[in-house]
N, CA, C and O atoms as a CHARMM CRD file, in Angstrom:
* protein
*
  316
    1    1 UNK  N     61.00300 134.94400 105.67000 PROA 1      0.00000
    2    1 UNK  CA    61.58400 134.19900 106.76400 PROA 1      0.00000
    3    1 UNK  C     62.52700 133.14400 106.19200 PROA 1      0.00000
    4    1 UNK  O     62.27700 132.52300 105.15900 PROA 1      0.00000
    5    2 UNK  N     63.68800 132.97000 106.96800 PROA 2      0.00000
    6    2 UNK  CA    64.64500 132.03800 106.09900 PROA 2      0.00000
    7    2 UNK  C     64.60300 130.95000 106.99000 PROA 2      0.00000
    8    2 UNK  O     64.16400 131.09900 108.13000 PROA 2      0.00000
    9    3 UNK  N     64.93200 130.09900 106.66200 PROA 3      0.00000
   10    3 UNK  CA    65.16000 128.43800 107.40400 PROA 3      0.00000
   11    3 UNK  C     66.48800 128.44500 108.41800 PROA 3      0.00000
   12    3 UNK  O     67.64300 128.74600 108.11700 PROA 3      0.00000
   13    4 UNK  N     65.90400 127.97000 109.86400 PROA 4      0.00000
   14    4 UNK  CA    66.93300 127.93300 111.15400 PROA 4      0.00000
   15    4 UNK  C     68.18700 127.47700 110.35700 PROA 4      0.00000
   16    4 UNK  O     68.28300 126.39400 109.78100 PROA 4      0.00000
   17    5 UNK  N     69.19500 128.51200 110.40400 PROA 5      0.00000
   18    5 UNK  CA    71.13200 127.61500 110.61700 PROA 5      0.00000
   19    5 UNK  C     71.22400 128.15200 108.70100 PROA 5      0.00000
   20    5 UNK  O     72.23200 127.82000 108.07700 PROA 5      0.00000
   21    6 UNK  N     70.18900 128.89100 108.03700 PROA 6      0.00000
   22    6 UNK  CA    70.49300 129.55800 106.85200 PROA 6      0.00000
   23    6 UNK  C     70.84000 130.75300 106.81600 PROA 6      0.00000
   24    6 UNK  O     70.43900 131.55800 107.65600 PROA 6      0.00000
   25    7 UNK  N     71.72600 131.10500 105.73900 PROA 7      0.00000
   26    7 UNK  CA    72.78000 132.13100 106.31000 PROA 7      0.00000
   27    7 UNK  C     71.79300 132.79800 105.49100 PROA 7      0.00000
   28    7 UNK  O     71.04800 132.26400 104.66900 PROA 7      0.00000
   29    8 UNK  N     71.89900 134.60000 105.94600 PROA 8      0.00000
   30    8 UNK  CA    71.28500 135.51700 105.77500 PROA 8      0.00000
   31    8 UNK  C     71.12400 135.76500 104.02300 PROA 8      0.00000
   32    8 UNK  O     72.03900 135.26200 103.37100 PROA 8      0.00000
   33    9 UNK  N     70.17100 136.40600 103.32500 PROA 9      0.00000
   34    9 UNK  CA    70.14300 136.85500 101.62600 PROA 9      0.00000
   35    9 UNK  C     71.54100 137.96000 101.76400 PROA 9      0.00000
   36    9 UNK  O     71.94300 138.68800 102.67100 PROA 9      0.00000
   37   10 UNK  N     71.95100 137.70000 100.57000 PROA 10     0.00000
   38   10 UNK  CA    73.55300 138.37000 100.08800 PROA 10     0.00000
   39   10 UNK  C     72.63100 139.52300 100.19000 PROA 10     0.00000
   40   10 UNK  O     71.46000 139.35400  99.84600 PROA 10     0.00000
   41   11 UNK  N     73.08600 140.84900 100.68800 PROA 11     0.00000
   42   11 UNK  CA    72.42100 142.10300 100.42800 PROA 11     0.00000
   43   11 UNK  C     73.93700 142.80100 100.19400 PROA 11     0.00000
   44   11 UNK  O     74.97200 142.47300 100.77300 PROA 11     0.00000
   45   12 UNK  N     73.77100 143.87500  99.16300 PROA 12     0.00000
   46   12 UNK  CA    74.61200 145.03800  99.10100 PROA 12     0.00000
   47   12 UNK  C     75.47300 144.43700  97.73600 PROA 12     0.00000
   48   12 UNK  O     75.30800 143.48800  96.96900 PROA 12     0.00000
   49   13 UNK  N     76.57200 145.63400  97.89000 PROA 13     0.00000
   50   13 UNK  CA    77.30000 145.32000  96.42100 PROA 13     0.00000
   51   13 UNK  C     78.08700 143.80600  96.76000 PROA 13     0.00000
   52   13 UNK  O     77.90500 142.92900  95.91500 PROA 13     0.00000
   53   14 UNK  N     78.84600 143.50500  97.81200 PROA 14     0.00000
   54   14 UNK  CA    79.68400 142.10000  98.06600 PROA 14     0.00000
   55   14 UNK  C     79.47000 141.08400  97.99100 PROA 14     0.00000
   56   14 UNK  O     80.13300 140.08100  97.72700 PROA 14     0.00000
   57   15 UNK  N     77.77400 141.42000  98.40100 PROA 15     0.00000
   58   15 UNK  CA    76.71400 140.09300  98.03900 PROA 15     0.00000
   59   15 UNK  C     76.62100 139.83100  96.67600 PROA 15     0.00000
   60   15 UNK  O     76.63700 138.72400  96.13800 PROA 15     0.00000
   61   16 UNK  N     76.52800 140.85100  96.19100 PROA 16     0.00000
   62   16 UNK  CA    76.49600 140.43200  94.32200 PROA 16     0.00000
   63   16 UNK  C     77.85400 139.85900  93.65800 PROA 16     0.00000
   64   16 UNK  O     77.78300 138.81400  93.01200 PROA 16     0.00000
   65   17 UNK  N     78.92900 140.44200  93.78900 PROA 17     0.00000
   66   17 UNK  CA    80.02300 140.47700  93.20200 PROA 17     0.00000
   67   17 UNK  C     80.32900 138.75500  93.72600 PROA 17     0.00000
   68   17 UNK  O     80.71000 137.82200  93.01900 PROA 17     0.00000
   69   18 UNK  N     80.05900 138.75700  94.96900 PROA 18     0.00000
   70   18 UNK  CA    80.20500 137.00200  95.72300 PROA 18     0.00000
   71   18 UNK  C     79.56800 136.45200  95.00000 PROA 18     0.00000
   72   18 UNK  O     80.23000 135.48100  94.63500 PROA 18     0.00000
   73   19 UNK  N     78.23800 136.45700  94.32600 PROA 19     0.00000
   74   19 UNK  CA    77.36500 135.59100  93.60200 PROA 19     0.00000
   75   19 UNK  C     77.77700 136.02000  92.27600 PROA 19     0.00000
   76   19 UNK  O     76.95100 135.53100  91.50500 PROA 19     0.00000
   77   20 UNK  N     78.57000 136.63500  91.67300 PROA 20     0.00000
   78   20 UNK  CA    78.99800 136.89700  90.31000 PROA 20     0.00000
   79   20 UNK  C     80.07500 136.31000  89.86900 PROA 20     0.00000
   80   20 UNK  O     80.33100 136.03600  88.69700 PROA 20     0.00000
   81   21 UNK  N     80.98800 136.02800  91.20500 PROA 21     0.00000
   82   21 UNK  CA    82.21300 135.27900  91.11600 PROA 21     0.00000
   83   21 UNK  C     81.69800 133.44000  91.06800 PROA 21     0.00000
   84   21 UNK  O     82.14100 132.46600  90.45900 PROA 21     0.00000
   85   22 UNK  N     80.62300 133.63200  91.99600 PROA 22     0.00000
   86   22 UNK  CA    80.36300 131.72900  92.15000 PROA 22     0.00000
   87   22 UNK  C     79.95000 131.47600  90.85300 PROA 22     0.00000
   88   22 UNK  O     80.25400 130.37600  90.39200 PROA 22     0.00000
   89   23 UNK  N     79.08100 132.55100  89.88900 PROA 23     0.00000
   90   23 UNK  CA    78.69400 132.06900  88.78100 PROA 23     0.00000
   91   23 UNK  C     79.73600 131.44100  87.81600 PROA 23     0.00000
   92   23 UNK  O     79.77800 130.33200  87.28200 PROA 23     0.00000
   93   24 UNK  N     80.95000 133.01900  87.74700 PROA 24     0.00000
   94   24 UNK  CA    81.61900 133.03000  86.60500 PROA 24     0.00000
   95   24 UNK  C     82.16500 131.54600  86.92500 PROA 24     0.00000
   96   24 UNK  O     82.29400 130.97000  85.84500 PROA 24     0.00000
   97   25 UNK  N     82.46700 130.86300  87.79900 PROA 25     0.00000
   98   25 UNK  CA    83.30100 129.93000  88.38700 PROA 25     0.00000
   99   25 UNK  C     82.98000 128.48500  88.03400 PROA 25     0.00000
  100   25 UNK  O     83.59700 127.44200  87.81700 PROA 25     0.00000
  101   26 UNK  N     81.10800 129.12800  88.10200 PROA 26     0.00000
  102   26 UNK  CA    80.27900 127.29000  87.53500 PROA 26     0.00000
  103   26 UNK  C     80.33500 127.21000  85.96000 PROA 26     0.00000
  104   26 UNK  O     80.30400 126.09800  85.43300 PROA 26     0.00000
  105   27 UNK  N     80.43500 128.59400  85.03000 PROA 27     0.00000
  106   27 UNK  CA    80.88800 128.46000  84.09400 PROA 27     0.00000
  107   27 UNK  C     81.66700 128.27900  83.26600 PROA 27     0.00000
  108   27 UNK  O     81.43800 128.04900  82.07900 PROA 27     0.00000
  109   28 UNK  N     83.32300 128.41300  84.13000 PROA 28     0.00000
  110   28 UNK  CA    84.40300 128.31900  83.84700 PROA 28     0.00000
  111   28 UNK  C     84.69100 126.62100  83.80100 PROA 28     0.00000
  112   28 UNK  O     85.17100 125.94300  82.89400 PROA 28     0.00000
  113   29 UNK  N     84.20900 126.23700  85.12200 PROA 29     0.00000
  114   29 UNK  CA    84.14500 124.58200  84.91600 PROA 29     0.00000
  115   29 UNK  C     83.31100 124.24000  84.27200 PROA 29     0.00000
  116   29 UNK  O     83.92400 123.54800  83.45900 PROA 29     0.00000
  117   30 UNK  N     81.60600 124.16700  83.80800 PROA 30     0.00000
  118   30 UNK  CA    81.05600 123.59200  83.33700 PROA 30     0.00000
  119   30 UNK  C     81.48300 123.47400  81.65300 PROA 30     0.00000
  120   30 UNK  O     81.00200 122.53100  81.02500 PROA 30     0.00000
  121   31 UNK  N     82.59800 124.67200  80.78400 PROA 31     0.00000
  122   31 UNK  CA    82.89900 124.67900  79.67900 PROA 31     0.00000
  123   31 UNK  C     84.39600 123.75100  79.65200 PROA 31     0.00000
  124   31 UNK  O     85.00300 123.33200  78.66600 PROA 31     0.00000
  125   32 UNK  N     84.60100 123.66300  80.55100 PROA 32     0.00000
  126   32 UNK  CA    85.84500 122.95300  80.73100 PROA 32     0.00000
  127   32 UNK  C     85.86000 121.38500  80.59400 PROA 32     0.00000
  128   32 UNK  O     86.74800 120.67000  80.12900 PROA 32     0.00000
  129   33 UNK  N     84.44800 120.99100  81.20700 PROA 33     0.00000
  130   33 UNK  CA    83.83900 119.94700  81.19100 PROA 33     0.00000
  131   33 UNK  C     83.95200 119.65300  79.47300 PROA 33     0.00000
  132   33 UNK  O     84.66600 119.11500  78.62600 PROA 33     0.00000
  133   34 UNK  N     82.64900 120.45600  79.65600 PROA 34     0.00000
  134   34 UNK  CA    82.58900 120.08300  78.00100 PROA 34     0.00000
  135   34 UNK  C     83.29200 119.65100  76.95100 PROA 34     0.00000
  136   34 UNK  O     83.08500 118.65100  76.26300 PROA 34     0.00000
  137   35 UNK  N     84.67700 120.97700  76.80700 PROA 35     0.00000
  138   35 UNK  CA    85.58700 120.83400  75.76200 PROA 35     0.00000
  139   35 UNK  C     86.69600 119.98400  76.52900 PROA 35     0.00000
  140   35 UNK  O     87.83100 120.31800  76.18900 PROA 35     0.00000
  141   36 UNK  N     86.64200 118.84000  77.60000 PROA 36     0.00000
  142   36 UNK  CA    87.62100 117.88000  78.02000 PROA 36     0.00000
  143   36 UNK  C     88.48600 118.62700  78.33200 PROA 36     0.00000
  144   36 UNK  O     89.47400 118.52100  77.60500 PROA 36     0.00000
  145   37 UNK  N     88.55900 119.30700  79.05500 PROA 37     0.00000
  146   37 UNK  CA    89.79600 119.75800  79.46200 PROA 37     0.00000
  147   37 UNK  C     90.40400 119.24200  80.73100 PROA 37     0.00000
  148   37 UNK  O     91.60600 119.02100  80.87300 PROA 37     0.00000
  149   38 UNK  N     89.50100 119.07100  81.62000 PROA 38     0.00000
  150   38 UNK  CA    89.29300 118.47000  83.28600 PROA 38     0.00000
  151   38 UNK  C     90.44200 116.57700  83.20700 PROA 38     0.00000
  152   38 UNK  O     91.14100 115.92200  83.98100 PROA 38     0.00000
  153   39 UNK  N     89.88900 116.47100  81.56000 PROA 39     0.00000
  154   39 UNK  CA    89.99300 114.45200  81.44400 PROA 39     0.00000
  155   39 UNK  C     91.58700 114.69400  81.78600 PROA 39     0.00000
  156   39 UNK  O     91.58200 114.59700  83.01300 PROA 39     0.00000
  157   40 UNK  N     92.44600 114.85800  81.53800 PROA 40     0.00000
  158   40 UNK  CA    93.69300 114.54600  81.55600 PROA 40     0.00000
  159   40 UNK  C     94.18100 114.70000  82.77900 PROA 40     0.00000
  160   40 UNK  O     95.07600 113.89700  83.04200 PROA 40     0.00000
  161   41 UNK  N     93.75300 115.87600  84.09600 PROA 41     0.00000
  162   41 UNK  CA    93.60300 116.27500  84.86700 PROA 41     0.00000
  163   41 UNK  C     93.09900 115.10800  86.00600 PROA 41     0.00000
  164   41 UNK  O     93.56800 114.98700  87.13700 PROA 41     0.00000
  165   42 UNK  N     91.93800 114.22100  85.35400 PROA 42     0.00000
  166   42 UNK  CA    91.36400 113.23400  85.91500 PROA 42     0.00000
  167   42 UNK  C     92.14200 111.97200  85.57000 PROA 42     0.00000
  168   42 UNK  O     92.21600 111.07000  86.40500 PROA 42     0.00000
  169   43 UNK  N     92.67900 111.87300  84.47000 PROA 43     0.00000
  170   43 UNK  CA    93.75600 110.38600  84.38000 PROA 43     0.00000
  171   43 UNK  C     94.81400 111.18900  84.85500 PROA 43     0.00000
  172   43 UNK  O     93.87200 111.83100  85.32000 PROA 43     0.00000
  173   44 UNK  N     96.06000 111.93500  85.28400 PROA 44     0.00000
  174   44 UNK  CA    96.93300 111.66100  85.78800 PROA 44     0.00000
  175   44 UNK  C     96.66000 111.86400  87.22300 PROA 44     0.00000
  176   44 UNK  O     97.58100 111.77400  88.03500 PROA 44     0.00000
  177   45 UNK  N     95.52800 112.11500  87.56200 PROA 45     0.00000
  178   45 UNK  CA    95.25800 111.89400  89.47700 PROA 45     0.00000
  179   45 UNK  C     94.97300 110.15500  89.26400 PROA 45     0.00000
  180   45 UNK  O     95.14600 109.57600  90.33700 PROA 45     0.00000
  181   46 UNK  N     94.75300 109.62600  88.62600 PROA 46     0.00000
  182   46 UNK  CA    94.30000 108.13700  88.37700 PROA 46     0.00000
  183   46 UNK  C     95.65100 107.49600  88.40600 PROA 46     0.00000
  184   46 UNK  O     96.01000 106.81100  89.36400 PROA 46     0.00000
  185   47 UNK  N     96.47200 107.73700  87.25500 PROA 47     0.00000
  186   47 UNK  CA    97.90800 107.27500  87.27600 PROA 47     0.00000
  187   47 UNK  C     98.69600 107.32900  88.40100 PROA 47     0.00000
  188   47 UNK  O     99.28800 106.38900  88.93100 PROA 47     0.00000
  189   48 UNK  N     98.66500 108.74600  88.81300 PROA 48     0.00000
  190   48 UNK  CA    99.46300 108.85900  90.27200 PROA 48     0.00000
  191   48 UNK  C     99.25200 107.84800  91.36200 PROA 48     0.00000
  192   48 UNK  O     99.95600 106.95500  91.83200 PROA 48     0.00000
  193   49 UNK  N     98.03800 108.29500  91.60400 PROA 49     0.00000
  194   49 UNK  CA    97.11500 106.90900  92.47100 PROA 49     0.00000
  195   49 UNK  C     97.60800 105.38600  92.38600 PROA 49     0.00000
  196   49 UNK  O     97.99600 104.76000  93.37200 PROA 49     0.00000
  197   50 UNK  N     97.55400 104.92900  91.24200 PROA 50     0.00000
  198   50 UNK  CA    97.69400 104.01100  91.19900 PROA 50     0.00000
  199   50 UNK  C     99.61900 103.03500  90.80600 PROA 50     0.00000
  200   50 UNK  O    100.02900 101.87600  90.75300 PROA 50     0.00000
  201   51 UNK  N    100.21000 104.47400  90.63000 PROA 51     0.00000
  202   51 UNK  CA   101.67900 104.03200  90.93900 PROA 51     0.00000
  203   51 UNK  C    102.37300 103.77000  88.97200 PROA 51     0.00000
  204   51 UNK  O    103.48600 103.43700  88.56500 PROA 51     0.00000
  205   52 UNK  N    101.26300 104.06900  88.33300 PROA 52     0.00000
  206   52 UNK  CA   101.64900 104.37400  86.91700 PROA 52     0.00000
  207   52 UNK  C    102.40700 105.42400  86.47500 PROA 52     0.00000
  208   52 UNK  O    102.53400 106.29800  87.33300 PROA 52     0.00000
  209   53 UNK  N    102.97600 105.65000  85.39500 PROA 53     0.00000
  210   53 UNK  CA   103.85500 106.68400  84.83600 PROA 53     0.00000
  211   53 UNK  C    102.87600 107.62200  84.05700 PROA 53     0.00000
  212   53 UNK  O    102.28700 107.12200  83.09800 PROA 53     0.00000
  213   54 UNK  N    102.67100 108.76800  84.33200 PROA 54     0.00000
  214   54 UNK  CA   101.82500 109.74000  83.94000 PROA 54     0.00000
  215   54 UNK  C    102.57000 110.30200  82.46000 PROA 54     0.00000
  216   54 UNK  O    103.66000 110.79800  82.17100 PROA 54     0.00000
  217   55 UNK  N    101.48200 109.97000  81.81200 PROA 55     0.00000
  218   55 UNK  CA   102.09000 110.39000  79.82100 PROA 55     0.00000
  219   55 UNK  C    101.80800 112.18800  79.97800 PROA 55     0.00000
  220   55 UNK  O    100.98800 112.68100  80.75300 PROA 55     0.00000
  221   56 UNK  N    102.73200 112.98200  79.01200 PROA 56     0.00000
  222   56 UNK  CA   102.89800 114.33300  78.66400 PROA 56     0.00000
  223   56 UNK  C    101.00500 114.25300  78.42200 PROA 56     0.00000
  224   56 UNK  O    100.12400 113.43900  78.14400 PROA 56     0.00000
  225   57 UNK  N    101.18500 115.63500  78.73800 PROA 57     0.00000
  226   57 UNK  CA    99.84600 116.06200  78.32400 PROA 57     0.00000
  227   57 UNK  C     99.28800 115.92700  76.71400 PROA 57     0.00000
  228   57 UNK  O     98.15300 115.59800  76.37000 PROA 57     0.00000
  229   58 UNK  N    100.44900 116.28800  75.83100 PROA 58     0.00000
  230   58 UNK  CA   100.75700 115.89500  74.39300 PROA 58     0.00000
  231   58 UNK  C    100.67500 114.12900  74.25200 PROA 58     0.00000
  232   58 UNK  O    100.14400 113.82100  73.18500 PROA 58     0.00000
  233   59 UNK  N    100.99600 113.18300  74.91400 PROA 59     0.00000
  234   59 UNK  CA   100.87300 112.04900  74.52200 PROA 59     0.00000
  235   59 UNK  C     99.43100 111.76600  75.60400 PROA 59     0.00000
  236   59 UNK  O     99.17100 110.59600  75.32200 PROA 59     0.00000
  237   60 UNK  N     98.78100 112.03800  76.26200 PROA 60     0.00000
  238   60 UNK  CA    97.15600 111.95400  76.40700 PROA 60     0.00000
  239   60 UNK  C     96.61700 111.98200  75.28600 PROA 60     0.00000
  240   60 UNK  O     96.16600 111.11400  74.53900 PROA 60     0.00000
  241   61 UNK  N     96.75000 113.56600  75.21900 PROA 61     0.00000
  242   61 UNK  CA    95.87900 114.10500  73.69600 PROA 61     0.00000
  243   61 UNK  C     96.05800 113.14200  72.65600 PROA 61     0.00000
  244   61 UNK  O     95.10900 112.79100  71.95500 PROA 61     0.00000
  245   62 UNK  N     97.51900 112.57500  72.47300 PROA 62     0.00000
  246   62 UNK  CA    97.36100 111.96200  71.13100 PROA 62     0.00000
  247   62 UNK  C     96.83900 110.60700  71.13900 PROA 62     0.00000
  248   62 UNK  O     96.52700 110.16000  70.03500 PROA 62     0.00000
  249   63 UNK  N     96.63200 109.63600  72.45500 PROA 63     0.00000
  250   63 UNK  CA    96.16000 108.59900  73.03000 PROA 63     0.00000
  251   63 UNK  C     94.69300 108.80900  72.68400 PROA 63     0.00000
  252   63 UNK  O     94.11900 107.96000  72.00200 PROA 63     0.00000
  253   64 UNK  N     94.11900 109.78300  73.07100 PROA 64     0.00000
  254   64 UNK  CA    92.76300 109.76900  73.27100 PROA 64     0.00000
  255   64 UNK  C     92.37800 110.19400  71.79300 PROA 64     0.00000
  256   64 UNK  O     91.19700 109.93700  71.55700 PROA 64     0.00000
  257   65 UNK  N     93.12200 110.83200  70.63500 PROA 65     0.00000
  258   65 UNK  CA    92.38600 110.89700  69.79900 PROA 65     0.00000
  259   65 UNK  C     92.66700 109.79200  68.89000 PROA 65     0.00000
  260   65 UNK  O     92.08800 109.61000  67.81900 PROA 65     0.00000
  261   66 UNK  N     93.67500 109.00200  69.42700 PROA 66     0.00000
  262   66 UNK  CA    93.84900 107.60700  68.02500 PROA 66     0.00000
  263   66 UNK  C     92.65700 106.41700  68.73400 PROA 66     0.00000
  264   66 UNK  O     92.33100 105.41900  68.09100 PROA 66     0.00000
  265   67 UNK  N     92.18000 106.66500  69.92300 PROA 67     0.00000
  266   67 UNK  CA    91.30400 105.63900  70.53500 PROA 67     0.00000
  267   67 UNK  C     90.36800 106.37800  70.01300 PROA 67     0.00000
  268   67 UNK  O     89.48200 105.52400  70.04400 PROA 67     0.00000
  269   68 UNK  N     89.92600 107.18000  69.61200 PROA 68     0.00000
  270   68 UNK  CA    88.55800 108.43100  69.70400 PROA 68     0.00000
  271   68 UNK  C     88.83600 107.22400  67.88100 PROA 68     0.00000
  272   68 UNK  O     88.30300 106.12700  67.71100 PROA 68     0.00000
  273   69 UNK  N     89.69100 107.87000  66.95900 PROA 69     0.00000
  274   69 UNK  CA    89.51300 107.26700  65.71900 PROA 69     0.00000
  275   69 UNK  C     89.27800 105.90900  65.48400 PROA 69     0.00000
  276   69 UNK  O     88.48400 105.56600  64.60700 PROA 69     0.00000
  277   70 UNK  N     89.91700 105.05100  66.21200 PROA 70     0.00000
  278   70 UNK  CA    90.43200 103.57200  66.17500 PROA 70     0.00000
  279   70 UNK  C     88.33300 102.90200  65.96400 PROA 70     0.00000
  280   70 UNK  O     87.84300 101.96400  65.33600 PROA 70     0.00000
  281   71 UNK  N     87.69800 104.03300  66.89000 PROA 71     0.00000
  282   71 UNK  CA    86.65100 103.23000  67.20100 PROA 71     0.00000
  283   71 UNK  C     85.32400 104.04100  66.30400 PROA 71     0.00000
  284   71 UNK  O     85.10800 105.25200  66.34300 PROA 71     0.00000
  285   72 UNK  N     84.77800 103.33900  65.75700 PROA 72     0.00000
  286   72 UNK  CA    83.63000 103.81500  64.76700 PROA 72     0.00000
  287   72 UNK  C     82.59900 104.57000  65.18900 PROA 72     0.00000
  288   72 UNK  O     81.98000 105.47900  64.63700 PROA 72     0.00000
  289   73 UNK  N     82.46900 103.88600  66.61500 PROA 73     0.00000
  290   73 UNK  CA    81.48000 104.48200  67.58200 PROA 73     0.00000
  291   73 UNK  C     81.90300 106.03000  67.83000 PROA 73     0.00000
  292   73 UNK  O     81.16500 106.85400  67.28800 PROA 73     0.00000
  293   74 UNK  N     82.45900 106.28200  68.21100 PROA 74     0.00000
  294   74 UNK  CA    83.01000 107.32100  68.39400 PROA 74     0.00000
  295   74 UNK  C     83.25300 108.46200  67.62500 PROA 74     0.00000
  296   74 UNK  O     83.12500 109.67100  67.81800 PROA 74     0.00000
  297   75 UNK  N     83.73700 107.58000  66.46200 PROA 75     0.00000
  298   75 UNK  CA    84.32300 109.16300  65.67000 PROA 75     0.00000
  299   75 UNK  C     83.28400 109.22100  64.82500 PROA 75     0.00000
  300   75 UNK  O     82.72400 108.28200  64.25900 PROA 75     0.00000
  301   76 UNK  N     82.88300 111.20000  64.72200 PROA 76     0.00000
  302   76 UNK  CA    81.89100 111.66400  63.94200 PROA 76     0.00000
  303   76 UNK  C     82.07700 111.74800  62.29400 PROA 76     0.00000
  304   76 UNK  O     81.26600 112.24200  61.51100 PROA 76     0.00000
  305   77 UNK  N     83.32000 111.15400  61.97900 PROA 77     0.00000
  306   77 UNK  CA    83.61200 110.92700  60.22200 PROA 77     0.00000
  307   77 UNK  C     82.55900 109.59400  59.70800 PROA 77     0.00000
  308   77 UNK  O     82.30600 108.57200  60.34700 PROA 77     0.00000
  309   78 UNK  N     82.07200 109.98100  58.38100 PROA 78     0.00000
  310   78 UNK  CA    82.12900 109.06300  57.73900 PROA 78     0.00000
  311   78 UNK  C     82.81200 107.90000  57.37600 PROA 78     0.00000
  312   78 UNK  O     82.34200 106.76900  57.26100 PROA 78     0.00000
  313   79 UNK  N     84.27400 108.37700  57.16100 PROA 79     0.00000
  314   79 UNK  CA    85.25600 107.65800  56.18600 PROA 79     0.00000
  315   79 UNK  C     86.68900 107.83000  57.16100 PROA 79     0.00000
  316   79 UNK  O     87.76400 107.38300  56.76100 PROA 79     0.00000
């Protein structure tokens, strides 16, 4: 028995392929997450917003990795 106003169990092949696509989809973002790909995506909706000049995708990257170095905390080097 399913819960009033819950939509029916996916049955048949469309039902699967629908739940194969939502997967591939949480995985496509959740690795995206990971390897930062989303961040730059998320500062120039920030910049826009706020009426700033949005840097090349190339001067992000190179922003974020001289702040990534600059700070000890951060970077996984020794030296």
């Amino acid at each position: 028995m399913t819960a009033p106003g819950a939509a029916p169990p996916a049955t048949g092949r469309g039902g699967v392929l629908a739940h194969l696509r939502r997967c591939a989809a949480w995985i496509r973002w959740y690795v995206k997450e990971l390897n930062g790909e989303h961040a730059y995506a998320r500062y120039a909706e920030r910049a826009r917003a706020s009426g700033e000049p949005v840097l090349s995708r190339r001067g992000f990257e190179r922003r974020r990795v001289d702040r990534r170095d600059g700070d000890p905390r951060e970077s996984g080097r020794c030296c």
